[in-house]
N, C-alpha and C positions, 0 to 999 in steps of 0.2 A: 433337336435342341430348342426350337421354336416352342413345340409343344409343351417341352420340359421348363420351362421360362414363362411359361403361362403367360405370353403379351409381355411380359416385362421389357424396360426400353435400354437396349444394351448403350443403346448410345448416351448413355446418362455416365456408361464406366468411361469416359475417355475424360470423365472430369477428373481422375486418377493421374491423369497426366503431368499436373501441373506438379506431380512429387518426384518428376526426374531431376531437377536441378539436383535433388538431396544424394543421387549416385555421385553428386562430386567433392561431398565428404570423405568418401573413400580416397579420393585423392589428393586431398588437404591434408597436413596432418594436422595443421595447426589446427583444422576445424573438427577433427577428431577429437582433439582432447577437449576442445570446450566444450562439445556436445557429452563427452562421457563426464567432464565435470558435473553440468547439470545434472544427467539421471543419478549420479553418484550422489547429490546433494539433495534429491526429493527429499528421502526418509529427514534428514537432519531439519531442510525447513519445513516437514508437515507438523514435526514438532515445536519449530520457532510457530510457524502459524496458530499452534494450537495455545502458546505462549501469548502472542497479540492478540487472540480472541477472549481468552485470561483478563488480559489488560482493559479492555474493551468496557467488557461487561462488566467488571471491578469500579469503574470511574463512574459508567452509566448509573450502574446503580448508586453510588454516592451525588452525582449530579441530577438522578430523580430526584431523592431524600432532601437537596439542597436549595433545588433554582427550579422545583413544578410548579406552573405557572406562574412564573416572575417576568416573563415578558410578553406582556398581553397589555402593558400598559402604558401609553405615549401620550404624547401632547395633540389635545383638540382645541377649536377655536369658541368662543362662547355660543356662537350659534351650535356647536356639534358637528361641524367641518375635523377632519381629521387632515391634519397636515402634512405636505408630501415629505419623504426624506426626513423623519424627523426621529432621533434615536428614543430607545425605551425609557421612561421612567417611573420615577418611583417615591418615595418619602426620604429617604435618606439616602438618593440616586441624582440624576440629572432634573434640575427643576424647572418645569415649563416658562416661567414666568421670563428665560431668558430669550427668548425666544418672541413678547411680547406680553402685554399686563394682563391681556384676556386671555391666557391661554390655562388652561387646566390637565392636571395630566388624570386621565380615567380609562378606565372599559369601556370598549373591549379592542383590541386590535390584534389580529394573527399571528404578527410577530415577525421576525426577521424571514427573510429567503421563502416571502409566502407562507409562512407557517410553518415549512420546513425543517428549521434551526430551532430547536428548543427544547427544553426537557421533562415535557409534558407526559410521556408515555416510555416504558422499555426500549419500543423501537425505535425514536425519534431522538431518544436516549443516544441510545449507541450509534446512530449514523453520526450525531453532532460529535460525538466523542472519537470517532474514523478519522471524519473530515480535521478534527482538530490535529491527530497523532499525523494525518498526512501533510501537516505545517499552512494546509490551504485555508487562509482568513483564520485562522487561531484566535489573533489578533481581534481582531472584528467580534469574535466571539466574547472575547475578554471584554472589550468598552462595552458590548451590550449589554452582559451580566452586574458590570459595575453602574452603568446606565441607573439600569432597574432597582439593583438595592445597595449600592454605594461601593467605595471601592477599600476597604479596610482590610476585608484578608482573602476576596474572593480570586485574587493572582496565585495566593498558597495551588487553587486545584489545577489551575491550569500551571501553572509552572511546572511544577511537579508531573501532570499530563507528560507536556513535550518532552520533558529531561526520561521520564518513564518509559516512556511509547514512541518517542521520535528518535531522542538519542542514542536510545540505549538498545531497545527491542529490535528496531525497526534496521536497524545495523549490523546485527546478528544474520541478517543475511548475506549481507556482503563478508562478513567475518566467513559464516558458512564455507560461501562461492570462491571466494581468493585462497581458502583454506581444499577443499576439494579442488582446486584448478591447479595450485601447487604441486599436489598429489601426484594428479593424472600426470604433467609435465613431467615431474621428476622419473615416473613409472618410463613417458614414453621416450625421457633420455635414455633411460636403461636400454630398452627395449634398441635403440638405434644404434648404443656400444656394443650392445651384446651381439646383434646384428654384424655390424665393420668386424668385429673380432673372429665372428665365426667365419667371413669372406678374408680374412687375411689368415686364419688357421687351414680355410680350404685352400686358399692357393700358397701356402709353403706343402702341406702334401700334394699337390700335383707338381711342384716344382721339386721335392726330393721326388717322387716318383719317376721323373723323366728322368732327374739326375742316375737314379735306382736304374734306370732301362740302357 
């Protein structure tokens, strides 16, 4: 077997071990049903997923078109000190000057989250627009857009964003899973009537049967 194994380190299989807890599904039922809920629910949410990546790339694309490189630009000091903590702006956005009389707002600055957050590029795109649909800093997203080129109708995309992709999409999973979990429950009531009935059919035939003897 050694030879057959060609040096391979058997003892690397007992990391297999840590999957016996899951023999005590067998003996849960309640953990049966959640677990055949979710495999039951794959196929439904690769579809919802394939729905939010839809959504995704739909917005990215429109906030490439909208807001590429629109935050790149913040308040500097007249020497050309760039100032800590200090939000984007822009001409018809947030005006340096509040901030002090020498202040100017100019190129170049990275942008939010390191240069992370913005809508520079397809993929940068689509993370900001993730991170938005996952309700984390939305907000934050929204004053820096308005920041940069003012705040007149740049709320329409993101409003529309979260009510799209947070409220609506993103809950169709849960719709999914409490819908598949209902399911299986209802199956495996059956499954425990059917059961008692057939244990209360067996023992009146063995109780006519003896009566019979």
């Amino acid at each position: 077997l050694q030879n057959f194994l060609g040096g391979f380190d058997v003892k690397a299989l007992r990391a297999f071990r840590v999957l016996r807890p899951l023999r005590l599904v067998s003996g849960v039922p309640s953990l049966q049903v959640v677990l055949n809920s979710i495999l039951r629910a794959m196929v439904p949410l690769l579809h919802i997923a394939l729905l939010v990546i839809f959504v995704i790339i739909i917005y990215a694309i429109i906030g490439l078109e909208l807001f590429s490189g629109k935050l790149h630009r913040t308040c500097f000091s007249g020497d050309g000190d760039m100032m800590d903590n200090t939000p984007p702006c822009g001409d018809d956005g947030f005006n340096c000057t509040e901030l002090g009389n020498d202040m100017v707002c100019n190129l170049y600055w990275e942008g939010p989250n390191s240069g992370i957050t913005n809508f520079d590029n397809f993929g940068l795109a689509m993370l900001t627009v993730f991170q938005c649909i996952t309700l984390e800093g939305w907000t934050d997203m929204l004053y820096h857009i308005q920041d940069a080129m003012g705040n007149s109708w740049q709320w329409i995309y993101f409003i529309s964003m979260v009510i799209l992709g947070a409220f609506f999409v993103m809950n169709l999973i849960l719709g999914v899973l409490s819908g598949e979990f209902s399911k299986e429950r209802t199956k495996a009531k059956n499954r425990g009537d059917f059961q008692k009935l057939r244990e209360k059919q067996q023992i009146e035939e063995d109780l006519r049967g003896y009566l019979d003897w």
